[in-house]
N, C-alpha and C positions, 0 to 999 in steps of 0.2 A: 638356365635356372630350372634346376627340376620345379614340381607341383605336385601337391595332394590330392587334389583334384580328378575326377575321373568316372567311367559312364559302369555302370552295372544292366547287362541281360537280366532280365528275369523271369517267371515263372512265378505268374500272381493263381491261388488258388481258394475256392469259395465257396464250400458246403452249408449247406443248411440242412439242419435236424428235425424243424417243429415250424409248424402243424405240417407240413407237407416238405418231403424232401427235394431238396434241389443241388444239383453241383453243378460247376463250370470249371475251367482252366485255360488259362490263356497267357500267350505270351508278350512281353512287352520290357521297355526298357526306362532309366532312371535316371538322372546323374546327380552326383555328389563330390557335393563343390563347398572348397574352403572359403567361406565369405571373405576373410583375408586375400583372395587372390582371384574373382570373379574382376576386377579393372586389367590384370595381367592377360588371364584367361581371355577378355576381348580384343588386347591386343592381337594375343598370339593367335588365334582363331579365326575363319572368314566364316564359319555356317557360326557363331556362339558370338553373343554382343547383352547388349544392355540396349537396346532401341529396337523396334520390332521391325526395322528396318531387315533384321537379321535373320536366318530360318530359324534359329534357337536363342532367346534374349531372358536373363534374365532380371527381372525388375524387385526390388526390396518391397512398393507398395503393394503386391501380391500377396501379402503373409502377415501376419499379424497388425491386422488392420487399426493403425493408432496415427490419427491426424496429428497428436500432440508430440510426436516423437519420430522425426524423421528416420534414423538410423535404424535400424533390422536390429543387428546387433543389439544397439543400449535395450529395444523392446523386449530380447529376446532375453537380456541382463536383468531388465525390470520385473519380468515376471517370473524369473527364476527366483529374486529376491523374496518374492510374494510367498514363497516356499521355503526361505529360507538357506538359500543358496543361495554361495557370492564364492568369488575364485575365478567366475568364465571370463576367460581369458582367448579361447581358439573357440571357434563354431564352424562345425559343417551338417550342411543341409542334404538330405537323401530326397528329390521331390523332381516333380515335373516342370519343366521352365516351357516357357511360351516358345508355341510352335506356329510360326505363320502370324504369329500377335495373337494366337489364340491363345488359353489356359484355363485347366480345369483339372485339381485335387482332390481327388480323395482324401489322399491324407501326405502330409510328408514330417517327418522326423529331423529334429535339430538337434544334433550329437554336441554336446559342451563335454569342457575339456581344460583343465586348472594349465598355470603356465607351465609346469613338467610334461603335460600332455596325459596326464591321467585324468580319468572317464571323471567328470561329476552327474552327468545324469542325461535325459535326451526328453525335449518341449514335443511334444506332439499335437499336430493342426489339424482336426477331422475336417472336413470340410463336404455340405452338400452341394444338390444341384439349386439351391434357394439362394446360394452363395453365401449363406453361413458358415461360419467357423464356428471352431472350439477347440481350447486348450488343455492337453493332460499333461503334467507332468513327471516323471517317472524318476526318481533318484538312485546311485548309483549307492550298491551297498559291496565292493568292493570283489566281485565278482564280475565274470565275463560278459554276463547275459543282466540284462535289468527285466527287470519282473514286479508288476504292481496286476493290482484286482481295484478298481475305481468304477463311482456310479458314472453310468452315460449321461443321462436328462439330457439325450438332444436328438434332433431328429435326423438320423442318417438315413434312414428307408421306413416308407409309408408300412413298411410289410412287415415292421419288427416295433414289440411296446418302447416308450420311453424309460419307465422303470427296469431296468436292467445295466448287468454292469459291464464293462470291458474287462478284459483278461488281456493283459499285457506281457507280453515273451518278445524282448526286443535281442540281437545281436548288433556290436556295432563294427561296422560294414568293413570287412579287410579284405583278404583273396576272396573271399564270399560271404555271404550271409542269411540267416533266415531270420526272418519276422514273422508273427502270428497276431492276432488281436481278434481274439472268440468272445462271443457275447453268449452272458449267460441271464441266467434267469434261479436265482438261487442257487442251486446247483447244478442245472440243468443247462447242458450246452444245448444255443438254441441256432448259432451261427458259427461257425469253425473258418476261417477265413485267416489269409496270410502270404505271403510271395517267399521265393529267397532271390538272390543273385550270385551271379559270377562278374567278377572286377575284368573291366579292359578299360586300357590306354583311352584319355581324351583327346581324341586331334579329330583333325578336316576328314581324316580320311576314316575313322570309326563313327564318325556321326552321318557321314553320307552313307556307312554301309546300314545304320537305323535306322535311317531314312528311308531306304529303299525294303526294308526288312518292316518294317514300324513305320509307315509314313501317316502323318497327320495324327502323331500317335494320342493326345490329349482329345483329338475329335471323336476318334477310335473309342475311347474309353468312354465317354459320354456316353455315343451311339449302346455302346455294348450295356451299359446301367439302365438304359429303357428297353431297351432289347430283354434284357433278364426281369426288367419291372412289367414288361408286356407277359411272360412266360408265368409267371406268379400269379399275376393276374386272371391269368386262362386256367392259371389250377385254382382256383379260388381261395388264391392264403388272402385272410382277412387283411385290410386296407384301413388303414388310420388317415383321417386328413391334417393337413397341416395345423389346426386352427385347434385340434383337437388339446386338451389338455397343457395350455401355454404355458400355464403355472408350474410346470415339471422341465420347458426346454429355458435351463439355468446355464448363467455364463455364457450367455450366446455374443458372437464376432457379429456384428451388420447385421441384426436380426430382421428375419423378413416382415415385414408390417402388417403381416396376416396375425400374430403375436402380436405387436404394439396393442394392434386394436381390440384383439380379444382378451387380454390383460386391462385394458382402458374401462370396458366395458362389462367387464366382472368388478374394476373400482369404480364405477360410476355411483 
């Protein structure tokens, strides 16, 4: 039985404009996987499962954090409707799955898609290292590429304001694809950041070649977000604490209690 399914190479890249320039690039890999077909996928698969039993598992309670709503899916349906969007019918996920039972997002993209298989729009999960989340949603206005401009209000990096907004330039992922999400500041681009991919085959034997290419790749990436929060640092771009300004990180997933309490205590 064929599958849709299947692992993206990429080429993540990250410029900063303001106050101090900074770039990086680096390489790393993704998989994107038809929720309809992650139980087949762990059949057919020895390194990809659903128990961390596995070197690559993935798990639904990972992503849109809702105790009241088992299903990935229907949360994913629920909060599409919140926008006014109904038709999802297919979903696939472009994101990182647990390596080693570890995991950890930046961000992943959930491509929806009406029962003919045409685009309705793609849920995006920013997620920090606080283990916060946050949801954008971006609507498909019958074109290739989905394109929205949306406020952030959330805290992805100590080293960028909370008022600012994301610039959304999504492709949805075929032989290849690029994605971008620059943050601006008015007009002003303040961070330019974005990866693309080239598409390969999902099997035992392309996941052990990213393994060995990419190994502990979710660790890797963490490591490499302080590694770049240490370099910031040492050029002295100005540092926001978490605690700062709560009143502004809106819609927050699992908000860290640094927030509860400094919200608590502006109503007290």
């Amino acid at each position: 039985m064929h599958l849709n399914s299947c692992l993206y190479e990429c080429e993540i890249w990250h410029s900063r404009q303001k106050p101090k320039p900074h770039k990086f690039v680096h390489k790393h890999f993704m998989l994107y996987l038809d929720l309809s077909e992650v139980s087949a996928l762990a059949e057919r698969l020895k390194f990809f499962g659903t128990r961390d039993a596995c070197l690559y598992s993935f798990k639904e309670s990972d992503y849109l954090p809702d105790c009241a709503e088992p299903s990935l899916e229907n949360r994913i349906r629920n909060f599409a409707a919140l926008h006014n969007i109904t038709g999802v019918e297919q979903i696939k996920v472009l994101t990182n799955v647990r390596t080693a039972g570890y995991i950890f997002n930046p961000v992943s993209f959930f491509f929806c898609f009406d029962r003919d298989g045409r685009q309705i729009g793609c849920l995006v999960e920013v997620g920090n290292t606080f283990k916060e989340k946050k949801l954008y949603f971006i609507k498909a206005e019958g074109e290739a590429r989905l394109f929205d401009r949306q406020k952030k209000q959330f805290y992805v990096s100590p080293f960028t304001e909370l008022d600012q907004d994301f610039l959304f330039d999504i492709e949805v992922p075929e032989q290849s694809f690029k994605i971008s999400i620059d943050t601006l500041q008015a007009e002003e681009p303040i961070v330019m950041a974005g990866f693309r991919g080239k598409k390969q085959e999902l099997t035992d034997k392309s996941l052990l070649a990213m393994t060995l290419r990419y190994p502990l790749a979710p660790l890797r990436v963490i490591a490499l977000i302080h590694l770049h929060a240490l370099l910031l640092w040492l050029k002295k771009v100005p540092y926001h604490r978490k605690e700062e300004n709560a009143e502004q990180q809106t819609e927050v997933l699992n908000p860290h209690r640094s927030i509860e309490k400094t919200i608590e205590g502006t109503q007290a």
